[in-house]
mmCIF file of the N, C-alpha and C atoms, coordinates in Angstrom:
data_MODEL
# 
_entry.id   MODEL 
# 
loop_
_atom_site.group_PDB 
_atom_site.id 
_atom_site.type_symbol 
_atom_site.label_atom_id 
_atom_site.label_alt_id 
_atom_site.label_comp_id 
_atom_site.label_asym_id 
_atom_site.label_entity_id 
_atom_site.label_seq_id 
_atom_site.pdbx_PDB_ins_code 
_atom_site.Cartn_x 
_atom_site.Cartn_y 
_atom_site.Cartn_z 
_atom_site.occupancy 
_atom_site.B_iso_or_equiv 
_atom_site.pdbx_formal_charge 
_atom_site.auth_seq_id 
_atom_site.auth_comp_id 
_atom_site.auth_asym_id 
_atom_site.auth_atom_id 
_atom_site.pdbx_PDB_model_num 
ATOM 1   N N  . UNK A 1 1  ? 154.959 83.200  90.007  1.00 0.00 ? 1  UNK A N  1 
ATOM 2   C CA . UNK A 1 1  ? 154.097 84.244  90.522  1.00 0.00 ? 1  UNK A CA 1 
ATOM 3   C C  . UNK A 1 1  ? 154.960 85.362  91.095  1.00 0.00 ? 1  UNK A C  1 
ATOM 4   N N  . UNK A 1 2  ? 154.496 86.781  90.818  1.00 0.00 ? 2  UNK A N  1 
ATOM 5   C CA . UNK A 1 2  ? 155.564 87.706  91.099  1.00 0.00 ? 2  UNK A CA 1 
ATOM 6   C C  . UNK A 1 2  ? 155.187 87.851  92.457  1.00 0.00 ? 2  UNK A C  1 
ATOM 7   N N  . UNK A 1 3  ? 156.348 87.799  93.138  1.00 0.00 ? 3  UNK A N  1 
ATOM 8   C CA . UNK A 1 3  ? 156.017 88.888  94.759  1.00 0.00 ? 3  UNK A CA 1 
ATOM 9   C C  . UNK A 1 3  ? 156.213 90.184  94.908  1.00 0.00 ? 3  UNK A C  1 
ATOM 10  N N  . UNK A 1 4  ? 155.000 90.699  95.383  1.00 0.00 ? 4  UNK A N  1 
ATOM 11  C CA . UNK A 1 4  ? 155.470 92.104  95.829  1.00 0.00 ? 4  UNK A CA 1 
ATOM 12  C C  . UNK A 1 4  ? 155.470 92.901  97.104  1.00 0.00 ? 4  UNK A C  1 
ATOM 13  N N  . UNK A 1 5  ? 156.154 93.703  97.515  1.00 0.00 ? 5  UNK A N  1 
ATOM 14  C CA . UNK A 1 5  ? 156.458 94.460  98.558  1.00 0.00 ? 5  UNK A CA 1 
ATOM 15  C C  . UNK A 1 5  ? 155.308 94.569  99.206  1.00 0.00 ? 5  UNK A C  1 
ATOM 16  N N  . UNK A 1 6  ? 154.760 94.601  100.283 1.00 0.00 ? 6  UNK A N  1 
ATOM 17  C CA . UNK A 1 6  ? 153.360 95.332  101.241 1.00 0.00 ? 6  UNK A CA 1 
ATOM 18  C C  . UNK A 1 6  ? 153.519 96.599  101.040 1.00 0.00 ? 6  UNK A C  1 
ATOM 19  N N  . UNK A 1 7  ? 154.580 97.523  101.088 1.00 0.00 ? 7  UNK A N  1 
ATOM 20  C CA . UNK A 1 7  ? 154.283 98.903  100.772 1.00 0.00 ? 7  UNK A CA 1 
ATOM 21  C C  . UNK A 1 7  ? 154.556 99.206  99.153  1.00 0.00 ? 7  UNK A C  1 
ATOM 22  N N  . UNK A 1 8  ? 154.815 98.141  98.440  1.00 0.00 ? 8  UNK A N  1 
ATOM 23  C CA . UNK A 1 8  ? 154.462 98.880  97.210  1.00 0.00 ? 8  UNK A CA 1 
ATOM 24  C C  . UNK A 1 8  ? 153.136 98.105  96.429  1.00 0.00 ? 8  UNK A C  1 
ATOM 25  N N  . UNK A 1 9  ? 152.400 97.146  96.787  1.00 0.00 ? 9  UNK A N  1 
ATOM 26  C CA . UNK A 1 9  ? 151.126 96.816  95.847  1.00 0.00 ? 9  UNK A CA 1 
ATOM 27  C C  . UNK A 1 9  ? 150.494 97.536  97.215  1.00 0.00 ? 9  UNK A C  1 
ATOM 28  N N  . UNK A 1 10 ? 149.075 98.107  95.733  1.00 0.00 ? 10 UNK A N  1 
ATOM 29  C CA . UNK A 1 10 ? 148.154 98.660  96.264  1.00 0.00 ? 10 UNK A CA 1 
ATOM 30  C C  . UNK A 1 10 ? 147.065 97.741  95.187  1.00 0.00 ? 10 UNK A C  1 
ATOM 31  N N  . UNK A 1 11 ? 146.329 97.451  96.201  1.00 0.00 ? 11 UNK A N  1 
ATOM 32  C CA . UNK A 1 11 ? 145.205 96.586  95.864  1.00 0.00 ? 11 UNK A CA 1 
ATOM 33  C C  . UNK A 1 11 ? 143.995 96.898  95.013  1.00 0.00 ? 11 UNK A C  1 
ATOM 34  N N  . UNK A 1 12 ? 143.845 98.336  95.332  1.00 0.00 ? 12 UNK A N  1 
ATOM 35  C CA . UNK A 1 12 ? 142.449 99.441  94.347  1.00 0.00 ? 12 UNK A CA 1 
ATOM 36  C C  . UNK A 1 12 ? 143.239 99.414  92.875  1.00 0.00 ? 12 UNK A C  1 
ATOM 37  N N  . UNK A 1 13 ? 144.810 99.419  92.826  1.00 0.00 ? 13 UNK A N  1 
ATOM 38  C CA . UNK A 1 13 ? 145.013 100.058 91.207  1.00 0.00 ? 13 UNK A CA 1 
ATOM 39  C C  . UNK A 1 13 ? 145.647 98.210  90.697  1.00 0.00 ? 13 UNK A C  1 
ATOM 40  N N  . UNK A 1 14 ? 145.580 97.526  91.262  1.00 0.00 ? 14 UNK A N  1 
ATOM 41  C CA . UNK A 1 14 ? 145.949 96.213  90.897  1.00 0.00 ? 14 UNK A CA 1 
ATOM 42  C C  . UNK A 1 14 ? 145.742 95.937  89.278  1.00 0.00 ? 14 UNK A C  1 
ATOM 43  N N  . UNK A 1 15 ? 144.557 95.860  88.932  1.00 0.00 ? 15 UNK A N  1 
ATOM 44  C CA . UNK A 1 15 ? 143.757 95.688  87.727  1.00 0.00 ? 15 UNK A CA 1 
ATOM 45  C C  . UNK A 1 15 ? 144.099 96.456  86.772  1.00 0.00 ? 15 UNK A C  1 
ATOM 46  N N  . UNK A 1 16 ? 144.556 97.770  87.038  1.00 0.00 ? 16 UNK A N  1 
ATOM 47  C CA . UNK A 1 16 ? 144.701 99.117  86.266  1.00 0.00 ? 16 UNK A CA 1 
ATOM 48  C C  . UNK A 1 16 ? 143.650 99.660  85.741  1.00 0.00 ? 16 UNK A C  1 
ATOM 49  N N  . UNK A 1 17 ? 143.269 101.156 85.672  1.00 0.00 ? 17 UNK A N  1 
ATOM 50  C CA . UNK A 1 17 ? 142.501 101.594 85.193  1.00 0.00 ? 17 UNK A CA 1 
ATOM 51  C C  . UNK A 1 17 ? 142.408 102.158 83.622  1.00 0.00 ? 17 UNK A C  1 
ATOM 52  N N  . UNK A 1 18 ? 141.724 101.823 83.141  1.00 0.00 ? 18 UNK A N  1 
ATOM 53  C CA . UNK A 1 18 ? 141.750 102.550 81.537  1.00 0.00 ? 18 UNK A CA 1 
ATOM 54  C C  . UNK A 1 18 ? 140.062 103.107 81.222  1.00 0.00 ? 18 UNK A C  1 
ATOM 55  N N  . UNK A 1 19 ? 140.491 103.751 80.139  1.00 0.00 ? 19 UNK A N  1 
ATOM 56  C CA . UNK A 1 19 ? 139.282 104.645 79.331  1.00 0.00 ? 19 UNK A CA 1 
ATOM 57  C C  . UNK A 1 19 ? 138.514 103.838 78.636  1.00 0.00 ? 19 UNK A C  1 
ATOM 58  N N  . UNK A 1 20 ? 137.430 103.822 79.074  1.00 0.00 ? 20 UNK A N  1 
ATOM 59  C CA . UNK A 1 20 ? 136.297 102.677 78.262  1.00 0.00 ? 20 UNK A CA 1 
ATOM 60  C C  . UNK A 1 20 ? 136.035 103.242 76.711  1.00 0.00 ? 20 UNK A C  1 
ATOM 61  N N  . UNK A 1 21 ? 135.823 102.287 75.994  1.00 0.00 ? 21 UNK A N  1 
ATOM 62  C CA . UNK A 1 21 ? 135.413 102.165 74.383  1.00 0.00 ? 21 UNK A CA 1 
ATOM 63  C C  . UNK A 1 21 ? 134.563 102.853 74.199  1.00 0.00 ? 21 UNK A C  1 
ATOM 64  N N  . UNK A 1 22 ? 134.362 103.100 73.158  1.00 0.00 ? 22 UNK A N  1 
ATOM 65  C CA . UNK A 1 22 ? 132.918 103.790 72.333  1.00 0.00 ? 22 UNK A CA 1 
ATOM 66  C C  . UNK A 1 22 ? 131.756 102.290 72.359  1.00 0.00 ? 22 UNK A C  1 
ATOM 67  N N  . UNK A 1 23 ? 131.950 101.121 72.353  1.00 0.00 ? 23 UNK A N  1 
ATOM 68  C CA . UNK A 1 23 ? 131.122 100.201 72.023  1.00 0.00 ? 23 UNK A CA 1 
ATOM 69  C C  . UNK A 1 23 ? 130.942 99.735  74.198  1.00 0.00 ? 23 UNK A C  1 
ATOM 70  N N  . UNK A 1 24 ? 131.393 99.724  74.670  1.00 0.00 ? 24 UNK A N  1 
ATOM 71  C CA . UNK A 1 24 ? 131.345 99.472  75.899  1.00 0.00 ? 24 UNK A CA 1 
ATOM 72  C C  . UNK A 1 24 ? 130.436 101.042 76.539  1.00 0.00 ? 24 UNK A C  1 
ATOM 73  N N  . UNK A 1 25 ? 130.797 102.006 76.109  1.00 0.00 ? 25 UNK A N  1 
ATOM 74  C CA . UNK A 1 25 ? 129.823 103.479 76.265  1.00 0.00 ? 25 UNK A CA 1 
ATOM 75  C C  . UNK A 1 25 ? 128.298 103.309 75.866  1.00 0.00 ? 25 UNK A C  1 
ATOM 76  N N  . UNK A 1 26 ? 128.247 102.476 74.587  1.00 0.00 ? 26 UNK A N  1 
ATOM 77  C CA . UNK A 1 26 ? 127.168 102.603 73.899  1.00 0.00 ? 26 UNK A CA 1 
ATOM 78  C C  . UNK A 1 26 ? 126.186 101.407 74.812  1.00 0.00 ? 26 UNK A C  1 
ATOM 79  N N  . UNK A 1 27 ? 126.847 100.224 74.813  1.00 0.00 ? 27 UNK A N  1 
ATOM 80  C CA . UNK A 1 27 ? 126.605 99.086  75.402  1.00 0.00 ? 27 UNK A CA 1 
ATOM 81  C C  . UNK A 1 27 ? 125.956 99.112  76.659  1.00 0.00 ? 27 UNK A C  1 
ATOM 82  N N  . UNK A 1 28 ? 126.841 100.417 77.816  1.00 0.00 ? 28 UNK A N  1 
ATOM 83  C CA . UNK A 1 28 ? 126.130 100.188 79.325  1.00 0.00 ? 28 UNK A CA 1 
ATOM 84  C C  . UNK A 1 28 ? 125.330 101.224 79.046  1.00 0.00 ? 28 UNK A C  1 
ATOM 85  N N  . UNK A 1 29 ? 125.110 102.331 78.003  1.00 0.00 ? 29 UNK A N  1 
ATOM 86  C CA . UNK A 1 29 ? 123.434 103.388 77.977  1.00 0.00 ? 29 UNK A CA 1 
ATOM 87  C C  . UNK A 1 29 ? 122.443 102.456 77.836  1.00 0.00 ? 29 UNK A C  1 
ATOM 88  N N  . UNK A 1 30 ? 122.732 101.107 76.781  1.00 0.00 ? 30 UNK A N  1 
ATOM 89  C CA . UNK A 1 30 ? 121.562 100.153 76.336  1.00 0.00 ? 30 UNK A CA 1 
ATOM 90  C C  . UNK A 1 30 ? 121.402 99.950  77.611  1.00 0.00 ? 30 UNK A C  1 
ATOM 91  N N  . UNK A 1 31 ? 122.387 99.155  77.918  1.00 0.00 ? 31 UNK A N  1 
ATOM 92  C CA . UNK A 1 31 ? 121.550 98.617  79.292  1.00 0.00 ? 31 UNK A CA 1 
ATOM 93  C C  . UNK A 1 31 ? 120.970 99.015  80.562  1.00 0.00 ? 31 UNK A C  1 
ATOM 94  N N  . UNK A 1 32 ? 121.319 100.253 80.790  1.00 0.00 ? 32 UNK A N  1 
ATOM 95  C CA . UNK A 1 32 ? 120.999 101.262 81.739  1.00 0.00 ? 32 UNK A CA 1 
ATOM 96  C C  . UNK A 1 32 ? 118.860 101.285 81.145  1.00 0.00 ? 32 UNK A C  1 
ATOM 97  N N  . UNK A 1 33 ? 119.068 101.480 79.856  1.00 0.00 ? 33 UNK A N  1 
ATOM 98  C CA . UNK A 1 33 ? 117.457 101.569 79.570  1.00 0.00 ? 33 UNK A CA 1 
ATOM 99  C C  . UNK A 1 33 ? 117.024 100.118 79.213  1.00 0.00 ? 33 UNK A C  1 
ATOM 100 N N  . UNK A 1 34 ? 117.159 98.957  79.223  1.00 0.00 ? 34 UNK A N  1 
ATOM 101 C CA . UNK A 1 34 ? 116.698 98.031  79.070  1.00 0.00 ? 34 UNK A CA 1 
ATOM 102 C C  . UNK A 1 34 ? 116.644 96.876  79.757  1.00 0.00 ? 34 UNK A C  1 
ATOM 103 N N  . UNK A 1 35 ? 117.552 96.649  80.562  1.00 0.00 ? 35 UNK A N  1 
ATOM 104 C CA . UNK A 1 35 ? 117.542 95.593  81.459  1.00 0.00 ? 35 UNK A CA 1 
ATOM 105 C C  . UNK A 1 35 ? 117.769 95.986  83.220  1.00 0.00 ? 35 UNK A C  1 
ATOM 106 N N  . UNK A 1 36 ? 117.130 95.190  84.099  1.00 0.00 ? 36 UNK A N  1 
ATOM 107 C CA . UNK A 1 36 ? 116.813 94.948  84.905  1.00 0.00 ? 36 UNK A CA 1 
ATOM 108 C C  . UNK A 1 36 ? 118.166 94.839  85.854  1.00 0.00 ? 36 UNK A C  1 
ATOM 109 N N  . UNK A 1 37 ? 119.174 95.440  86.350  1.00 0.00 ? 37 UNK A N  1 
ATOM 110 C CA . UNK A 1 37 ? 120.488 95.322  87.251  1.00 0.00 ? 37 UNK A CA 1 
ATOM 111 C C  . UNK A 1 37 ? 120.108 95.671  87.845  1.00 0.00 ? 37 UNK A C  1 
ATOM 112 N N  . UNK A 1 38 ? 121.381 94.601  88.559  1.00 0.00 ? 38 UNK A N  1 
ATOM 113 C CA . UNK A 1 38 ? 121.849 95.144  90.225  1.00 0.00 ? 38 UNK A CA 1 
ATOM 114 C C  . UNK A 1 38 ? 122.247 96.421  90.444  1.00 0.00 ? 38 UNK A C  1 
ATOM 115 N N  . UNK A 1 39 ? 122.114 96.732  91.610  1.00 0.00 ? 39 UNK A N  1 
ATOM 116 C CA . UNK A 1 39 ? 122.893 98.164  91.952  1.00 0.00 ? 39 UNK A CA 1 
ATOM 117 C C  . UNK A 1 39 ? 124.540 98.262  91.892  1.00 0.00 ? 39 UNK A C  1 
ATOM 118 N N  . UNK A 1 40 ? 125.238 97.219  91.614  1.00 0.00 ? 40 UNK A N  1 
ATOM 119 C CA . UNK A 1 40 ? 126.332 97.318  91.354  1.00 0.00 ? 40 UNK A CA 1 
ATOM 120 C C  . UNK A 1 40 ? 126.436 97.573  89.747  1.00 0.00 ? 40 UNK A C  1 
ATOM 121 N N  . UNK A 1 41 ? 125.801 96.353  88.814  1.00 0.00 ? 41 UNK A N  1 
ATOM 122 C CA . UNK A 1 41 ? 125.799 96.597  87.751  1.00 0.00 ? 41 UNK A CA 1 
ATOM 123 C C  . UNK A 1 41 ? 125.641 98.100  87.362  1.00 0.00 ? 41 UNK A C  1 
ATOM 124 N N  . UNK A 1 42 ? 124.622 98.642  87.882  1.00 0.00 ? 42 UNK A N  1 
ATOM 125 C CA . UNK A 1 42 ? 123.747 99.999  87.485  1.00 0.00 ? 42 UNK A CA 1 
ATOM 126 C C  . UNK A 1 42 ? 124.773 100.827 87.702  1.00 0.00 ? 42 UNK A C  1 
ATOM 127 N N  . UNK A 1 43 ? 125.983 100.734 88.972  1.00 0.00 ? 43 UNK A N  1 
ATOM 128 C CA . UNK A 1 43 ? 126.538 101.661 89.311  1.00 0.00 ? 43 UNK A CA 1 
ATOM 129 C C  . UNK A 1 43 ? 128.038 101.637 88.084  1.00 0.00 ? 43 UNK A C  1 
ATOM 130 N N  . UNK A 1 44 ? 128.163 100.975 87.922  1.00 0.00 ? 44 UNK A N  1 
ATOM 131 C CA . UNK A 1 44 ? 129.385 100.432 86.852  1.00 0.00 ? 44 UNK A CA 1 
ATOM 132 C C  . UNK A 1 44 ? 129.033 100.884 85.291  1.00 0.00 ? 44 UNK A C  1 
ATOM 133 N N  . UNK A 1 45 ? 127.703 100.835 85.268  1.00 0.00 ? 45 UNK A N  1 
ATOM 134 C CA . UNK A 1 45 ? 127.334 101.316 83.798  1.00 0.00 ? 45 UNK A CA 1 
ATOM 135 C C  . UNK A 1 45 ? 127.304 102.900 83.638  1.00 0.00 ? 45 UNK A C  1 
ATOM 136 N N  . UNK A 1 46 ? 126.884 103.369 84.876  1.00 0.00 ? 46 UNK A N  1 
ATOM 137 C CA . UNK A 1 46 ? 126.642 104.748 85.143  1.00 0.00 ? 46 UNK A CA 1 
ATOM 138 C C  . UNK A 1 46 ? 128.714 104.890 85.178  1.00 0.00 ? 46 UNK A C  1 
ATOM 139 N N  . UNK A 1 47 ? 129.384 104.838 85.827  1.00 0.00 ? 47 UNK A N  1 
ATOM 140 C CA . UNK A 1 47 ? 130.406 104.963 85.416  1.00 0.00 ? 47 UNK A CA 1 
ATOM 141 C C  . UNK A 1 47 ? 131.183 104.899 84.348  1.00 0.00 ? 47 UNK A C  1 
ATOM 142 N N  . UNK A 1 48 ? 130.957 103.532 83.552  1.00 0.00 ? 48 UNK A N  1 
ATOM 143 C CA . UNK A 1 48 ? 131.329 103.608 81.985  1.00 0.00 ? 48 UNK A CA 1 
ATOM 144 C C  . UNK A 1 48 ? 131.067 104.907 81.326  1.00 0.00 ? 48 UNK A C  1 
ATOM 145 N N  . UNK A 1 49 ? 129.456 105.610 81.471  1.00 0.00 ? 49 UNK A N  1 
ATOM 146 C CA . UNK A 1 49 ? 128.937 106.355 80.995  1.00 0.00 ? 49 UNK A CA 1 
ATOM 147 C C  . UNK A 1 49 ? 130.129 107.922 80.884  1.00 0.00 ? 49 UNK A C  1 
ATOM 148 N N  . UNK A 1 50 ? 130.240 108.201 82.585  1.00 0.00 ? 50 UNK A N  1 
ATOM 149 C CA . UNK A 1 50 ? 131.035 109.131 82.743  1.00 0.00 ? 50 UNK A CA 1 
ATOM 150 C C  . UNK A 1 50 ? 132.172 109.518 82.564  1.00 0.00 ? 50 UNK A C  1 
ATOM 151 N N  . UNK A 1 51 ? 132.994 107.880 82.469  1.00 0.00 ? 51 UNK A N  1 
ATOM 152 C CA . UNK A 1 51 ? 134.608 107.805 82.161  1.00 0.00 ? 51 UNK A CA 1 
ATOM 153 C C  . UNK A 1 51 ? 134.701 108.117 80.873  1.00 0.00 ? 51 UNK A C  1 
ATOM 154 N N  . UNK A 1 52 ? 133.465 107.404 79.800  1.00 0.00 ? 52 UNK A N  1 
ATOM 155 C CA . UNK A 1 52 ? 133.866 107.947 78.271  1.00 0.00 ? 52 UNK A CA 1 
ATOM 156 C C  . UNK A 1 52 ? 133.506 109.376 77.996  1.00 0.00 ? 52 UNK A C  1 
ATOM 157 N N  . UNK A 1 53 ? 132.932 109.976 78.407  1.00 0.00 ? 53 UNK A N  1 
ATOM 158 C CA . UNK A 1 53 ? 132.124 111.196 78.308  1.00 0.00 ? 53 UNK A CA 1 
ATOM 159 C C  . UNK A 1 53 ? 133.286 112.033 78.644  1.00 0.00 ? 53 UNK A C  1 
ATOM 160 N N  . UNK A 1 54 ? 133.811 111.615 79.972  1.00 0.00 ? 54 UNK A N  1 
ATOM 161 C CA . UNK A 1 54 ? 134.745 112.748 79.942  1.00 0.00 ? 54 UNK A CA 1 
ATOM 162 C C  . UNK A 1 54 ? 136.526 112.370 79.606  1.00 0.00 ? 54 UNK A C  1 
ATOM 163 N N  . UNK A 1 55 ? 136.756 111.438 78.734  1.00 0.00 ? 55 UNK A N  1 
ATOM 164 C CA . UNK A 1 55 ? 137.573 110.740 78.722  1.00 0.00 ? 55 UNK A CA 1 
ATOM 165 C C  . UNK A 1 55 ? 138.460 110.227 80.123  1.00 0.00 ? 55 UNK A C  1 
ATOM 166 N N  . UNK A 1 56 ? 138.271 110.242 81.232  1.00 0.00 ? 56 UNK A N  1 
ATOM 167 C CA . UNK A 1 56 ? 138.729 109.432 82.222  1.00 0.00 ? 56 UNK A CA 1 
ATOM 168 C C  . UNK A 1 56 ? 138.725 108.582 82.502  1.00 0.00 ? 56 UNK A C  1 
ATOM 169 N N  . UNK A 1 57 ? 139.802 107.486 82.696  1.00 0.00 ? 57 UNK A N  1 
ATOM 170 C CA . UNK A 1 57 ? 139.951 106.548 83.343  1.00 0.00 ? 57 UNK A CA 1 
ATOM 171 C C  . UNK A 1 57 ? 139.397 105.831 84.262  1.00 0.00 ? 57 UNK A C  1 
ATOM 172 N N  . UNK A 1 58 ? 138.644 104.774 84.159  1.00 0.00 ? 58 UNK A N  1 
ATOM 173 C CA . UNK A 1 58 ? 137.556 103.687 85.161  1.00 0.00 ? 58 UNK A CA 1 
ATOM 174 C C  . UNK A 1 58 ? 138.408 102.860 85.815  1.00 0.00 ? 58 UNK A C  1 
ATOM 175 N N  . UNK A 1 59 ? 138.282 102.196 86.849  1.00 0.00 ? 59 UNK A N  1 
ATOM 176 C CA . UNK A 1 59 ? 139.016 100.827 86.950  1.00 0.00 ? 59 UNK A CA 1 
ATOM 177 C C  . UNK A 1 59 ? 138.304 99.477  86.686  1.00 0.00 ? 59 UNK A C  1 
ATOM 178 N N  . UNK A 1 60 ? 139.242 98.709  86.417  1.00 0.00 ? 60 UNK A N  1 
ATOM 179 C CA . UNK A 1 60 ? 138.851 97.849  85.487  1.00 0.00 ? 60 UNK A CA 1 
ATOM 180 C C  . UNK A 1 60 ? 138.076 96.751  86.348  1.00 0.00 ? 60 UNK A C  1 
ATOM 181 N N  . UNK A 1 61 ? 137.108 97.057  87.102  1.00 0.00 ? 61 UNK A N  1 
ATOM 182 C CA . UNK A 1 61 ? 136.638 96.106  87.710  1.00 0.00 ? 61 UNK A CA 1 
ATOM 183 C C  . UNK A 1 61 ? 135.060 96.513  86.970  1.00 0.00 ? 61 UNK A C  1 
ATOM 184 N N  . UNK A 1 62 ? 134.656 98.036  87.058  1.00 0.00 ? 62 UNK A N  1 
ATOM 185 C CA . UNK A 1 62 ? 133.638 98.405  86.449  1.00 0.00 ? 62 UNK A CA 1 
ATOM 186 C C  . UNK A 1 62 ? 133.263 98.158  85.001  1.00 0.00 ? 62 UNK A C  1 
ATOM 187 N N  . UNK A 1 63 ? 134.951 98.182  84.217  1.00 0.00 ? 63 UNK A N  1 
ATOM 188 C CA . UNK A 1 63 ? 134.742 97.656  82.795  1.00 0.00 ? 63 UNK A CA 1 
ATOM 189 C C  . UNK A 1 63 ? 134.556 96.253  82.484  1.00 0.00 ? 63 UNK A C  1 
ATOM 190 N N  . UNK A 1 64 ? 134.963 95.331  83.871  1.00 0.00 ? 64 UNK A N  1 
ATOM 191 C CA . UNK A 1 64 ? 135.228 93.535  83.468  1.00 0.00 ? 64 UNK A CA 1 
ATOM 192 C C  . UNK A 1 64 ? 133.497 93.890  83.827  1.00 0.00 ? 64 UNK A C  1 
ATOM 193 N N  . UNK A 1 65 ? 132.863 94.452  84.433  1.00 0.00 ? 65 UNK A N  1 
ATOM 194 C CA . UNK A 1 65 ? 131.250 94.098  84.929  1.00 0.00 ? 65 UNK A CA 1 
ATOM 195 C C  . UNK A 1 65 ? 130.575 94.666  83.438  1.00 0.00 ? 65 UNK A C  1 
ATOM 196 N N  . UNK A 1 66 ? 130.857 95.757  83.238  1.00 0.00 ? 66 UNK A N  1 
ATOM 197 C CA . UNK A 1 66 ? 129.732 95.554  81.252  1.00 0.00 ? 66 UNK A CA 1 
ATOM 198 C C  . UNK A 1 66 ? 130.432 94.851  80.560  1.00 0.00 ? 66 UNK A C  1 
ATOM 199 N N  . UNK A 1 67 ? 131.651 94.270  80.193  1.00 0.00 ? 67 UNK A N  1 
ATOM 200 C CA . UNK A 1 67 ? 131.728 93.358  79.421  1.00 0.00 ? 67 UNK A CA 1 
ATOM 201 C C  . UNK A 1 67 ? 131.554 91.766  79.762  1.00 0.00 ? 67 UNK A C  1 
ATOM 202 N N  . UNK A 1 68 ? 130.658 91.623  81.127  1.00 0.00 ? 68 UNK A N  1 
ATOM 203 C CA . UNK A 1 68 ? 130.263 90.385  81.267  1.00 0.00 ? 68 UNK A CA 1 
ATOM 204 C C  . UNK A 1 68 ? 128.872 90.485  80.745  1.00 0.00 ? 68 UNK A C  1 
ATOM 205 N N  . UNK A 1 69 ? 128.140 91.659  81.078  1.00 0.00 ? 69 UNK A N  1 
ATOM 206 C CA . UNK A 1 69 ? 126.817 91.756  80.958  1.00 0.00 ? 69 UNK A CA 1 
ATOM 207 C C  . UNK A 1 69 ? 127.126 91.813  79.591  1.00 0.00 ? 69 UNK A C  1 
ATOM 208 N N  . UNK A 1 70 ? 127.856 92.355  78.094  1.00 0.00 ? 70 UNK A N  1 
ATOM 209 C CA . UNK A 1 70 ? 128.345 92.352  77.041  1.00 0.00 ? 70 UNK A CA 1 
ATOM 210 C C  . UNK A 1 70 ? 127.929 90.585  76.261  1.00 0.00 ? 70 UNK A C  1 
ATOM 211 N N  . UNK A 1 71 ? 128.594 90.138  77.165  1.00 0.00 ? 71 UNK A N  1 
ATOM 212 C CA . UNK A 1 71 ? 128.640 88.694  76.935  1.00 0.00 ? 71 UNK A CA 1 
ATOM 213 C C  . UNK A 1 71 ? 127.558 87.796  77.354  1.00 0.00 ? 71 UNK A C  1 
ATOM 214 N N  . UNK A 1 72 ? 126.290 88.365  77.833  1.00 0.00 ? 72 UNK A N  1 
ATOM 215 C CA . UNK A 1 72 ? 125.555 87.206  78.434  1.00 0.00 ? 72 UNK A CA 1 
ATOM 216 C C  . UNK A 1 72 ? 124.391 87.377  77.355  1.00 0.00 ? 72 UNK A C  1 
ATOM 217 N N  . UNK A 1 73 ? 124.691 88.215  76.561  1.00 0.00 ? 73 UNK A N  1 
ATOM 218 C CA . UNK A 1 73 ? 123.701 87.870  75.703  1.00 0.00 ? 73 UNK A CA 1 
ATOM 219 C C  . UNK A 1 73 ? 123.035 86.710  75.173  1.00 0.00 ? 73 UNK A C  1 
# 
């Protein structure tokens, strides 16, 4: 297990952030109009939405949350 410094991990970029998919974009509009979420979910899909739209970078906590909802099909 790696150790790292207290002043050099930062805990928000841990995960890393990246640019959500075209199929993960398409995926949280479905679900934004069809199913029933949490306000976290809702808020994570609404983000997917914006990160692909404007090509920016999400962190990957918002992308691991639609690709669970992805998977519970």
């Amino acid at each position: 297990m790696k150790q790292y410094k207290l002043e050099t991990y930062q805990n928000c970029s841990a995960g890393g952030n990246y640019i959500p998919t075209l199929a993960q974009y398409e995926k949280a509009f479905e679900f934004l109009r069809t199913k029933d979420l949490t306000v976290v979910q809702k808020s994570a899909c609404q983000m997917i939405l914006s990160a692909y739209i404007l090509q920016e970078k999400v962190d990957h906590d918002e992308i691991h949350i639609v690709n669970e909802l992805i998977r519970e099909k």
